[in-house]
N, C-alpha and C positions, 0 to 999 in steps of 0.2 A: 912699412908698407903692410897693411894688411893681406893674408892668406887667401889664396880663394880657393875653395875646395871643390874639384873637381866631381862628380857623381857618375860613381862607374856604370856601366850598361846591367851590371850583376844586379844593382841597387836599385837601378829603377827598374830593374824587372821584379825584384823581390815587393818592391813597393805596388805597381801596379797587381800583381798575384793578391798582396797580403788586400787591397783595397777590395778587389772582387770579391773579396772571403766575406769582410766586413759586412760589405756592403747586401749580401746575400745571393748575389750574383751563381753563386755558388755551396747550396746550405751545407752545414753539416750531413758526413754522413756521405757525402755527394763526392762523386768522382770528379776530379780537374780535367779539363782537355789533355791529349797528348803533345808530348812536348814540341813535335812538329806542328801541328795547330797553334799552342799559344808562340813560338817563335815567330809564326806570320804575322798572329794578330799583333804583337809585341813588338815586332820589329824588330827581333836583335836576334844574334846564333841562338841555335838550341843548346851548344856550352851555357851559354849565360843562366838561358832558362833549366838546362839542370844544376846551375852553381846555386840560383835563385832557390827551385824548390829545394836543394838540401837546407840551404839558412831557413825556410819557413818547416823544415822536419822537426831542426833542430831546435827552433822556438817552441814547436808545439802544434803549429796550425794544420800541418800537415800530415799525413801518415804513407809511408809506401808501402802496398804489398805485392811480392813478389808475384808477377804473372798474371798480375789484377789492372795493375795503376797506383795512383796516385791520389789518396781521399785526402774532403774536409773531415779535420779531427777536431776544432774548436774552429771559433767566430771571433774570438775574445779575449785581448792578449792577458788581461788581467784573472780570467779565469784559470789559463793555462797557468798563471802565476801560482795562484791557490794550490792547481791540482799537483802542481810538485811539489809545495810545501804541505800538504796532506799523503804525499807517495814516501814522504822522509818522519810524518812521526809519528811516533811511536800509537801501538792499536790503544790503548788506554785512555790515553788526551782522544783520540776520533771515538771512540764510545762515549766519554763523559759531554764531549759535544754534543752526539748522536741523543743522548738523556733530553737535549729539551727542544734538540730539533723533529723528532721522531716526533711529540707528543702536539707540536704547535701546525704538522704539516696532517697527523691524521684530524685533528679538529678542525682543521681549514677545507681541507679534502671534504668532507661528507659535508660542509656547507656549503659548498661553491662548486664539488664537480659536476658536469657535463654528461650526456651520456653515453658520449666517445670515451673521453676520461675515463668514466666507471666499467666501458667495455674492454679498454687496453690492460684496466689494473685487473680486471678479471680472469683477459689473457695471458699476462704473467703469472696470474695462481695457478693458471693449468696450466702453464709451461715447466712451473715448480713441481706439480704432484704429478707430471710427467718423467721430469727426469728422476726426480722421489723413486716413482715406482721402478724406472729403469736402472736406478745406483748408478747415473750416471752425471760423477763428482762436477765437472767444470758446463753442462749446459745447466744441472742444479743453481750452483752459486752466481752464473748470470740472468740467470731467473731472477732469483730470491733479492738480486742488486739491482734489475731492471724496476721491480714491484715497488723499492723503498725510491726510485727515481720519478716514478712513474704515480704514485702517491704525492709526491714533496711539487710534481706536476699539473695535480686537480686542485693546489690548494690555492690558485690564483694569487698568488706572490710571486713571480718573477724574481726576485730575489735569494727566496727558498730554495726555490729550483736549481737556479743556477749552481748555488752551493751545494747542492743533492749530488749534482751531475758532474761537478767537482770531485765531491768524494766519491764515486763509482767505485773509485781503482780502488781507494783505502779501504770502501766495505768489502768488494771483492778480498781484498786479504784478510779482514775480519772475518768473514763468513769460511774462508781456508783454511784459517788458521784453529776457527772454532770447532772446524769437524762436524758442521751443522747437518750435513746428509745424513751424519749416523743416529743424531738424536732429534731428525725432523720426522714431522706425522702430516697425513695426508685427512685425520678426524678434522670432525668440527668444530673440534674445541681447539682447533689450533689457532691460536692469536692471528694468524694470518688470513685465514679464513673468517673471524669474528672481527675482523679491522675491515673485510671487502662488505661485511652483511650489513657493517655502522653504515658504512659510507654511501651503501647502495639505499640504506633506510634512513641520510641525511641525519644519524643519530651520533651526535658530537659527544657526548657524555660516553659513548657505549668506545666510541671510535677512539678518546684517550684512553681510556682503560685497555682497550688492545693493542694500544702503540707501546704502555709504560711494560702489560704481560710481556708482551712480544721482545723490547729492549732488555727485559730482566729473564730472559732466557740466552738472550746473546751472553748478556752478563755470566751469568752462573756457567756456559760453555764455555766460555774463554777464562774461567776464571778469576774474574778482576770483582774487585768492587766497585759496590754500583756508586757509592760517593767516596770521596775521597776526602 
């Protein structure tokens, strides 16, 4: 006699949650209803629906913060997959990566960005030579991770992106690990600022020469070699 599996009220609530997520119902970034809301709309206790949102924390889709709620952290169970096998290796292999992703997203970017695009990666530069100026370590490095997200975002690949947004957390520890506030400049010969002047001057040629600068400063701060 075949099994019949039963589907506990956990499960379809985890399911119904994880569909709204997909589905955009709910974008990243975005806070979920409170738990007394999605129990009505759900129809099961709000046990259930707090057993639900910890399985979708634990996956990844989710994030809590205390005294905040309850965010979309991802859309995309296969992204979440990436980004914890990018949170486990090693800074090395994510630079050598970075080597031909860095170079394929600023060439893409100043052909194909917008002028939203070009205004957000601009607001990341000042958000950079803001906290620059303040030495102030951790809104620096989400800067400086937002700008390479926010770049690998005007290059019209969807695909780029994704993988960009992926790695966040890993450059984040690249960039910490590199001590980049101590040997960052707010000049204009900073490859950062000569990657926003390509891109705003749709000049692709100018735009890889400042991704390959700019990567081979990460490089020589962390130490590594640039090929291996």
């Amino acid at each position: 006699m075949r099994t019949i599996r039963r589907v506990s009220l956990v499960e379809t609530a985890t399911d119904e949650i994880r569909e709204q997520i997909l589905k955009g119902v709910w974008p990243v970034g975005s806070r979920i209803p409170p738990e007394s809301a999605l129990s009505e709309t759900l129809q099961v206790s709000r046990a259930s629906v707090r057993e639900a949102i910890r399985a979708l924390v634990h996956s990844g889709l989710l994030e809590t913060r205390q005294g905040d709620g309850t965010f979309v952290l991802s859309d995309d169970d296969s992204a979440v997959a990436l980004r914890r096998r990018l949170e486990r290796a090693e800074l090395t292999h994510v630079t050598q990566v970075r080597q031909g992703l860095d170079v394929i997203a600023a060439r893409q970017a100043a052909r194909h960005r917008t002028d939203a695009q070009l205004a957000a990666i601009e607001a990341a530069l000042a958000r950079r030579r803001a906290a620059l100026a303040a030495h102030e370590d951790e809104a620096f490095t989400a800067a400086d991770a937002d700008f390479h997200v926010l770049v690998a975002e005007a290059s019209a690949n969807p695909v780029l992106a994704d993988i960009y947004r992926s790695l966040s957390t890993a450059l984040r520890a690249e960039l910490r690990r590199a001590a980049c506030l101590d040997t960052a400049t707010a000049a204009p010969t900073d490859p950062h600022h000569v990657l926003v002047e390509a891109i705003r001057e749709r000049d692709q040629a100018a735009a890889v020469d400042a991704a390959v600068k700019l990567l081979a400063g990460h490089v020589r701060d962390l130490a590594l070699p640039l090929d291996d």
